[in-house]
C-alpha positions as CSV (number, residue, x, y, z in Angstrom):
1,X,45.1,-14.8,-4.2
2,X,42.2,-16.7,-2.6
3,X,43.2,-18.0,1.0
4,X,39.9,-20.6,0.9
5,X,37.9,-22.0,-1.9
6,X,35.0,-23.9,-0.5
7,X,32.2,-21.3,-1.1
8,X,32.7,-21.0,-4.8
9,X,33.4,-25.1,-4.6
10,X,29.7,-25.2,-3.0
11,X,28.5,-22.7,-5.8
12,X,30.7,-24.8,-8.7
13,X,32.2,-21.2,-9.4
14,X,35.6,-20.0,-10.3
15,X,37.3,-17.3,-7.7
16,X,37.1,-14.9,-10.7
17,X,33.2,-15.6,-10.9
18,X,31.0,-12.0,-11.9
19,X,27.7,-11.1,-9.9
20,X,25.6,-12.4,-12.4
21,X,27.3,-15.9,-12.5
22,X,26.8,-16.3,-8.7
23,X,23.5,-15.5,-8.8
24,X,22.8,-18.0,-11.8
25,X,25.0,-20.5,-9.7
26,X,23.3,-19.8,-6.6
27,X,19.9,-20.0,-7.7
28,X,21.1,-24.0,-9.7
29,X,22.4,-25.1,-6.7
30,X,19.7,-24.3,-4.4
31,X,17.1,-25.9,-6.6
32,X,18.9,-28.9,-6.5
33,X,19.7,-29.2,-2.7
34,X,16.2,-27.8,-2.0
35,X,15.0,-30.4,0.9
36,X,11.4,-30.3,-1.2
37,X,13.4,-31.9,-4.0
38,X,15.5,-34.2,-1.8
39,X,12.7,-35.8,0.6
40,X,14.7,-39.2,1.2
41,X,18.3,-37.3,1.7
42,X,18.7,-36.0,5.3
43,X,22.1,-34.2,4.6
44,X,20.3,-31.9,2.2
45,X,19.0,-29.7,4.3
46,X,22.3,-29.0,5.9
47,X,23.7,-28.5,2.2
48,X,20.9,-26.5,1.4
49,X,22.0,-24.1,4.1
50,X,25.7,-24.4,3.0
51,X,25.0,-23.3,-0.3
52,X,22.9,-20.0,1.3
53,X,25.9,-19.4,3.5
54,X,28.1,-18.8,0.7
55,X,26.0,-16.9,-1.6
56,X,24.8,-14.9,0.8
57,X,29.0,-13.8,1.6
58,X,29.8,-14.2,-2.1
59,X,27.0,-12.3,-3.5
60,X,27.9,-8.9,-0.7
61,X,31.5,-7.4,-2.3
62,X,32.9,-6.5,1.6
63,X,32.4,-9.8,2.6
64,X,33.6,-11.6,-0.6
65,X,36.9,-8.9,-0.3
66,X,37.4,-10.4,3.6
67,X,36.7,-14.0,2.5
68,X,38.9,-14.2,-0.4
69,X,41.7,-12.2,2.0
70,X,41.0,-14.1,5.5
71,X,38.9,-17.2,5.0
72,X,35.5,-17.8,6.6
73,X,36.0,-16.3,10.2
74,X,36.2,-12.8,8.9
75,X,33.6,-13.0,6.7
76,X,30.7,-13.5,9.0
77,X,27.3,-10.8,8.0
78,X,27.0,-8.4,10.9
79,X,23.8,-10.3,12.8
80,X,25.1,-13.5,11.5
81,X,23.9,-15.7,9.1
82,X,20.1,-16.1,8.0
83,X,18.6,-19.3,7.5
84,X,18.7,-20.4,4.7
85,X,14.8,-20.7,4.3
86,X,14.0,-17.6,4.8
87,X,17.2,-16.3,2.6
88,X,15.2,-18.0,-0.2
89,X,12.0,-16.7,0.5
90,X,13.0,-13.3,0.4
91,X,14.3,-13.5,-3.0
92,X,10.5,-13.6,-4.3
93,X,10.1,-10.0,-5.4
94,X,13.9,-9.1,-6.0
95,X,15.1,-6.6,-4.1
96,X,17.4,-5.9,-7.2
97,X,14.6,-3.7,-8.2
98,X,14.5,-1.5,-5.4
99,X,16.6,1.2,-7.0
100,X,14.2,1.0,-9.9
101,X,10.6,1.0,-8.5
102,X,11.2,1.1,-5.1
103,X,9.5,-1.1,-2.2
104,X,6.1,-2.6,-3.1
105,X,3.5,-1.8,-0.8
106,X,-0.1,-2.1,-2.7
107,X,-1.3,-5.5,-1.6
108,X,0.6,-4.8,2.2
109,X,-1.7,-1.1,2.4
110,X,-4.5,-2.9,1.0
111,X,-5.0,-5.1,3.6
112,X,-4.0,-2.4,6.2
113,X,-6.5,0.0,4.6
114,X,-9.3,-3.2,4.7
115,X,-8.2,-3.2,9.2
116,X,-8.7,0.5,9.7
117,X,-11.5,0.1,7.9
118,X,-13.5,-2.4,10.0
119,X,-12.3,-0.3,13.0
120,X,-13.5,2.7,11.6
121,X,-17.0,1.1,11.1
122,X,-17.0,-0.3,14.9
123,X,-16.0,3.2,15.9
124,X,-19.0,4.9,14.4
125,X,-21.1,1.9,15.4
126,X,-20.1,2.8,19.2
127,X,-20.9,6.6,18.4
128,X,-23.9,5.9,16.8
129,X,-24.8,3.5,20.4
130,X,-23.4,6.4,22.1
131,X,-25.6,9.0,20.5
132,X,-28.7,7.2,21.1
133,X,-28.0,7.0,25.0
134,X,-27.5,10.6,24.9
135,X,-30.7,11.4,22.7
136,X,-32.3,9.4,25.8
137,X,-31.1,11.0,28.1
138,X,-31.8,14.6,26.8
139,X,-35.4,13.3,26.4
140,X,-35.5,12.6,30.3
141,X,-33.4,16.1,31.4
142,X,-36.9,17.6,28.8
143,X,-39.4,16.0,30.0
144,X,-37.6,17.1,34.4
145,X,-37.0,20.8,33.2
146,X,-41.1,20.6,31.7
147,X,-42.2,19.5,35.2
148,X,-39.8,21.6,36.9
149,X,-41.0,24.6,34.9
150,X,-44.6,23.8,35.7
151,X,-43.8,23.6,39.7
152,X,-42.3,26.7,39.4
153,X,-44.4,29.1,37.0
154,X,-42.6,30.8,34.3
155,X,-38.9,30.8,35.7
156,X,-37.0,29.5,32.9
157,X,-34.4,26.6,33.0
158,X,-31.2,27.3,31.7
159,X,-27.7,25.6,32.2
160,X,-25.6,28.0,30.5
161,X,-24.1,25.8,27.8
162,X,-24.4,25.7,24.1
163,X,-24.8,22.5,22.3
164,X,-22.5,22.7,18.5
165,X,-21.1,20.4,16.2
166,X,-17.0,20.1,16.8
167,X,-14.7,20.1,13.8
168,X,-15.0,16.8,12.0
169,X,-12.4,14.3,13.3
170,X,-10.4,12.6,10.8
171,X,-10.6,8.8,10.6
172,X,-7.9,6.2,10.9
173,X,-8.1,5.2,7.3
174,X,-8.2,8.9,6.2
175,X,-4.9,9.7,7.9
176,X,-3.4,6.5,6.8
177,X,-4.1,7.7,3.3
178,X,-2.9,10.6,3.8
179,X,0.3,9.2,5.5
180,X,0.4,7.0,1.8
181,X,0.5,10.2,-0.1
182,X,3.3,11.6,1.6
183,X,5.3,8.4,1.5
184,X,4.6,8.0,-2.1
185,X,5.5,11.6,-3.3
186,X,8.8,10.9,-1.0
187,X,9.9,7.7,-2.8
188,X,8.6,8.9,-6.4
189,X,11.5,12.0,-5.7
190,X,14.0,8.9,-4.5
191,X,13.7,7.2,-7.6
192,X,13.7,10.3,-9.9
193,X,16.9,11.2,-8.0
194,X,18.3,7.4,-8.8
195,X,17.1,7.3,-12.4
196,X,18.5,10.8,-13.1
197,X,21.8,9.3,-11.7
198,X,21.7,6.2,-14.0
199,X,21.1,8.2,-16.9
200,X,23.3,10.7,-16.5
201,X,26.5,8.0,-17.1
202,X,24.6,8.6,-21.2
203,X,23.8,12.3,-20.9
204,X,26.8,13.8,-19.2
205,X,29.4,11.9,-21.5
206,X,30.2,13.0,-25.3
207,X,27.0,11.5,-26.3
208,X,27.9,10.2,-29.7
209,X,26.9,6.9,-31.2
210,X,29.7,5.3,-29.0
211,X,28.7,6.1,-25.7
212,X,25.0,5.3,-26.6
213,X,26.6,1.5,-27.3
214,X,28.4,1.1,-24.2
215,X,25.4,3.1,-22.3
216,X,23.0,-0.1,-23.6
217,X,25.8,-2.4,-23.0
218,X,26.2,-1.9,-19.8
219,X,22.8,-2.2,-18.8
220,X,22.4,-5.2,-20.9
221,X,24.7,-6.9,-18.5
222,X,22.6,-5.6,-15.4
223,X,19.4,-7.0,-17.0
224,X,21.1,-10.2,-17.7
225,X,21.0,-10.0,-13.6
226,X,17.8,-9.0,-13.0
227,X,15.6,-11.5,-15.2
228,X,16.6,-14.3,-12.8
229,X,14.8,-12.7,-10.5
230,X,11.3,-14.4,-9.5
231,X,8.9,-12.9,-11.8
232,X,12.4,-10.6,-12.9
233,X,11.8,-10.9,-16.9
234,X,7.9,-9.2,-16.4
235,X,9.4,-6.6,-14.2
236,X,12.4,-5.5,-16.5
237,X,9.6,-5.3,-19.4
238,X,7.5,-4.0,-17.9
239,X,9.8,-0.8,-16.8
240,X,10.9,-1.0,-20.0
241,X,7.5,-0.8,-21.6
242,X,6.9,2.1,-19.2
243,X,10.1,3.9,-19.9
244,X,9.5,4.0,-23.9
245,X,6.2,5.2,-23.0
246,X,6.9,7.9,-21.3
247,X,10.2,8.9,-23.7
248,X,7.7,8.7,-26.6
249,X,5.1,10.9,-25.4
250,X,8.1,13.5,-24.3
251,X,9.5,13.2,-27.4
252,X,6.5,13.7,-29.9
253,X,5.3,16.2,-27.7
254,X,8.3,18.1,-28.5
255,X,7.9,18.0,-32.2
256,X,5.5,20.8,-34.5
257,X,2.2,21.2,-32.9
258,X,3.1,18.4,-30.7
259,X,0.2,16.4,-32.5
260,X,2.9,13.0,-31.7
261,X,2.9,13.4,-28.0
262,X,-1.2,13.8,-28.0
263,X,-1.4,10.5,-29.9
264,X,1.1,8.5,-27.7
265,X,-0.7,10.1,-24.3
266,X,-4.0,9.1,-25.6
267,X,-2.6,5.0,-26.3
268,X,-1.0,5.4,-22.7
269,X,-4.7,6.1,-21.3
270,X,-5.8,3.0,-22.8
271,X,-2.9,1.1,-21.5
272,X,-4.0,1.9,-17.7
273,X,-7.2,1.1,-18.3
274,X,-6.8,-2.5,-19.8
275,X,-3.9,-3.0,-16.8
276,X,-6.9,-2.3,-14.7
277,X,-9.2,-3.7,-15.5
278,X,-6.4,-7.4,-16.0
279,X,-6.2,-6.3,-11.7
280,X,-9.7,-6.3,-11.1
281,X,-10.3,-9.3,-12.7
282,X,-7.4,-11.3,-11.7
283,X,-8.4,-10.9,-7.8
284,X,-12.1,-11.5,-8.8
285,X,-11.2,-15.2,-10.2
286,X,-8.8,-15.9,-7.3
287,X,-11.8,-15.1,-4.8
288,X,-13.5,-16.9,-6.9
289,X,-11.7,-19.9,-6.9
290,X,-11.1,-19.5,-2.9
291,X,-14.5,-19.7,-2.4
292,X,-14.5,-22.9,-4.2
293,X,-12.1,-24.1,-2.0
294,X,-13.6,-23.5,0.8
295,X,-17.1,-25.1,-0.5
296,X,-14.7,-28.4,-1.4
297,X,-13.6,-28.5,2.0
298,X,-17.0,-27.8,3.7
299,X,-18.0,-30.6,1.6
300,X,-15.4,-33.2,2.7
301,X,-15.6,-32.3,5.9
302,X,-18.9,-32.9,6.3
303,X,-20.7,-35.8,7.8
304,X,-23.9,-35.3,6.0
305,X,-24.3,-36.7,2.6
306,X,-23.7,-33.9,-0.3
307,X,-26.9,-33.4,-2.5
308,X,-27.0,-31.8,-5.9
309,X,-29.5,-29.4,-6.9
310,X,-31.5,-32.2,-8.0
311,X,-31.7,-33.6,-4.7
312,X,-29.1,-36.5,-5.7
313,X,-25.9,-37.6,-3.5
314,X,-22.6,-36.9,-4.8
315,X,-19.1,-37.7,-4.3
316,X,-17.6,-36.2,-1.9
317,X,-14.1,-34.2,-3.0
318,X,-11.2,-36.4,-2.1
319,X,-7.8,-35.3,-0.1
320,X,-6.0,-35.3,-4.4
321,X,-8.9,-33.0,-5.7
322,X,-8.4,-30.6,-2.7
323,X,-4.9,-30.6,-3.4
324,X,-5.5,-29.8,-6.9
325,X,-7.4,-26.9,-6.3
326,X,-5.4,-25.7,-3.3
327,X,-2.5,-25.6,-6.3
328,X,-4.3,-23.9,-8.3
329,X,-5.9,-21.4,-5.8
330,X,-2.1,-20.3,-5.2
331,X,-1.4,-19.8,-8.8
332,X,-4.2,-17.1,-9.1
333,X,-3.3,-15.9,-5.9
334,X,0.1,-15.4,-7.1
335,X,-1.5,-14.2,-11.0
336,X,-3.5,-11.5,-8.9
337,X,-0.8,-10.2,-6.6
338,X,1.3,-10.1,-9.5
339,X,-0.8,-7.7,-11.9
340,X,-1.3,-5.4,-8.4
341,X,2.3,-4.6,-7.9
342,X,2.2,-4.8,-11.8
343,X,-0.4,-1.5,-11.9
344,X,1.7,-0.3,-8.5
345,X,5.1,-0.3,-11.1
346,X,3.6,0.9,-13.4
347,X,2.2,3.8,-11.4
348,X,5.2,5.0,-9.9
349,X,7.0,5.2,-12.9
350,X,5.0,7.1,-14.8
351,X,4.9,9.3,-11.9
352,X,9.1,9.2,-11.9
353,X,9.8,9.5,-15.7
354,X,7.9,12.7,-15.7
355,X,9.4,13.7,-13.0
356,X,12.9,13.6,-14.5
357,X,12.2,14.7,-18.5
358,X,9.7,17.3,-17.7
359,X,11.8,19.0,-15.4
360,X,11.1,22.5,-16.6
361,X,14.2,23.7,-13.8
362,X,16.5,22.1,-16.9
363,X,17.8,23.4,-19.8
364,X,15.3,21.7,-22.9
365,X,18.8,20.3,-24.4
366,X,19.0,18.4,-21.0
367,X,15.9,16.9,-21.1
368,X,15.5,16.3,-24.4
369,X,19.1,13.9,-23.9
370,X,17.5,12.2,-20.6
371,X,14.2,11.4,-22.9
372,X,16.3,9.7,-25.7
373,X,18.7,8.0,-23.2
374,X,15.2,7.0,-21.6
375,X,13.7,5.4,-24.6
376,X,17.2,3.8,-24.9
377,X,17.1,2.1,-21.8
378,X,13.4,1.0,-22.2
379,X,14.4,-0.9,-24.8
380,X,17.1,-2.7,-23.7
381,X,15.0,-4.2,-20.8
382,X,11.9,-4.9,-23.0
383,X,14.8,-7.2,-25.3
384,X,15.7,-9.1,-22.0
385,X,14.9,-12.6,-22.6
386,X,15.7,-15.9,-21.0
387,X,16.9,-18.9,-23.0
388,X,15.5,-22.4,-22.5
389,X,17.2,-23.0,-19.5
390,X,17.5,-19.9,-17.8
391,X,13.3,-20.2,-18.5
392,X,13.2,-23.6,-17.4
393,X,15.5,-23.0,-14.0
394,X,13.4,-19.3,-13.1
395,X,10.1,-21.3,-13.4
396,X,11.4,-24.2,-11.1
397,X,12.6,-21.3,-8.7
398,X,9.6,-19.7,-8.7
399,X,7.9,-22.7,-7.8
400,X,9.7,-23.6,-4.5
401,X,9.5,-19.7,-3.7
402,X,5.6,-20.1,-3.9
403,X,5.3,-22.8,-1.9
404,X,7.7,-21.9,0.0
405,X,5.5,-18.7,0.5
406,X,2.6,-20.6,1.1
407,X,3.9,-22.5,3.9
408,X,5.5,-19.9,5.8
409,X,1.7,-18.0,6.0
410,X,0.3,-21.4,7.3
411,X,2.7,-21.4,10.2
């Protein structure tokens, strides 16, 4: 029996309510109350938060146990509540994935890599300032010991010390690569020890046609949960998409002459070049279009008159156009940052699958039942799909999790 009833009252949830439908109801009712969709109500702010509150006890089974048992008083989170702002915000990225591809950290180390960089180059630039006062200075200690020498016939000068090259020290951004390796072989072994895990509920059991339905069933359901993630239906295809991939080529390979595996190897090589090349060229037009921004804004602020390249005055851009391009600049922002942790996925993956089904410290019956329970599982999240409202409420959610992104970085 439920003691208290007003957190699944905020969500519009029964007491029996799964994971997925407080997520669903969660992510409704937060759209709705969002304070940038009630800008004339000043009680939905405070709702807004009441509606975290309760998802963020409903959603964690210890604390949903206590506040079904107890009530509200013993199902505060240890550190108390987050605001509810800030619980939102962090849902951009899903850290439902984690198990799968683990934490995202391409576009952080790339602009950690670009820092050590710049004070690698002012490093060497104080060397290089450094070795030019020396070179100076060994000219004048010369040009002493020649007149010195001269004064005193043919003694000759010597202070006893050899002049050679040290070791080569390593730089900051060399270490920190180094340091990325590491962490990257590290979590590649976490996830192979978590996807070996979820696939061994299919290749430990009888392994007939039965447990192959539930197997896809069951993950079906966890899909179902993940799509309504921000950006959740591209990452489930695009393990998918990864996982078949990988199964295939392990699969052909092990058929006569292996001809199967060389084909569906060769297609994958393709594959990483296209996703690279949709990176590249993703951040190039969202620098692109920054620049353009910053040109519009130049412009408007300016207090000269704005001349074309014919020498005629135009228009200065108004506060609407600078808005519209500020939108869209965020869209390509957000395009670009998705197809880099796209390649990142898809990188560590590949790396993670192989990992697991060409594990030659297996028996080949082994890992021939993780490839097909692989390929199985890829293609149950490349069939995730979201109706027309499920579409239409992840899209709206996404949104408000942009801007809401984009403000937080002004502050």
């Amino acid at each position: 029996m439920v003691v208290d009833t007003e957190y699944y009252e905020l969500l519009g949830i029964e007491t029996t309510a799964t994971a997925v439908e407080i997520k669903k109801a969660y992510r409704k009712k937060s759209i709705e109350e969002h304070p940038d969709k009630n800008p004339n109500d000043p009680g939905a702010t405070e709702r807004f938060q009441a509606i975290s509150e309760a998802y963020q006890v409903l959603s964690d089974s210890d604390l949903r146990a206590n506040y079904d048992k107890f009530g509200k008083e013993k199902a505060i989170p240890k550190g108390g509540f987050e605001d509810a702002a800030e619980q939102f915000s962090v849902i951009f990225g899903g850290e439902a994935f984690e198990p799968y591809i683990g934490e995202l950290t391409l576009l952080k180390n790339l602009q950690r890599q670009e820092e050590l960089q710049a004070q690698d180059d002012a490093e060497k630039e104080k060397e290089k300032e450094k070795e030019e006062v020396e070179k100076k200075n060994r000219a004048v200690k010369t040009q002493t010991d020649d007149a010195i020498k001269e004064g005193m016939g043919s003694l000759k000068i010597h202070d006893g010390r050899e002049h050679t090259e040290g070791p080569s020290k390593k730089t900051k951004l060399e270490e920190f690569e180094e340091q990325l390796k590491l962490e990257k072989e590290k979590n590649a072994e976490v996830l192979a020890a978590k996807l070996i895990e979820r696939l061994s509920i299919l290749t430990e059991s009888v392994y007939d046609e039965a447990c192959k339905e539930s197997f896809a069933k069951k993950f079906e359901e966890e899909a179902n949960l993940l799509k309504m993630e921000s950006f959740g239906l591209d990452i489930l295809h695009t393990i998918g998409d990864v996982y078949c991939e990988r199964a295939r080529i392990f699969l052909a390979s092990n058929t006569v002459f292996g001809l199967g595996g060389m084909f569906h190897s060769m297609k994958a090589k393709g594959g990483v070049f296209m996703d690279t090349l949709r990176t590249v060229s993703a951040a190039i037009d969202a620098q692109s279009t920054m620049k353009e921004l910053e040109k519009m804004k130049g412009a408007s602020e300016s207090d000269s008159p704005i001349l074309d390249k014919d020498g005629k005055e135009v228009t200065k851009p108004t506060p609407e156009e600078l808005a519209v391009q500020e939108q869209l600049l965020m869209g390509k922002v957000l395009s670009a940052a998705w197809y880099g942790s796209k390649y990142e996925i898809m990188s560590t993956l590949r790396t993670v699958c192989d990992n697991v089904i060409f594990d030659k410290s297996i028996d080949k019956t082994t890992r021939y039942k993780r490839g097909e329970s692989l390929l199985l599982l890829g293609k149950v999240f490349q069939k995730a799909y979201r109706n027309k409202a499920e579409q239409e409420e992840a899209q709206v959610f996404e949104q408000l999790v942009a801007e809401a992104t984009k403000k937080k970085r002004h502050t």
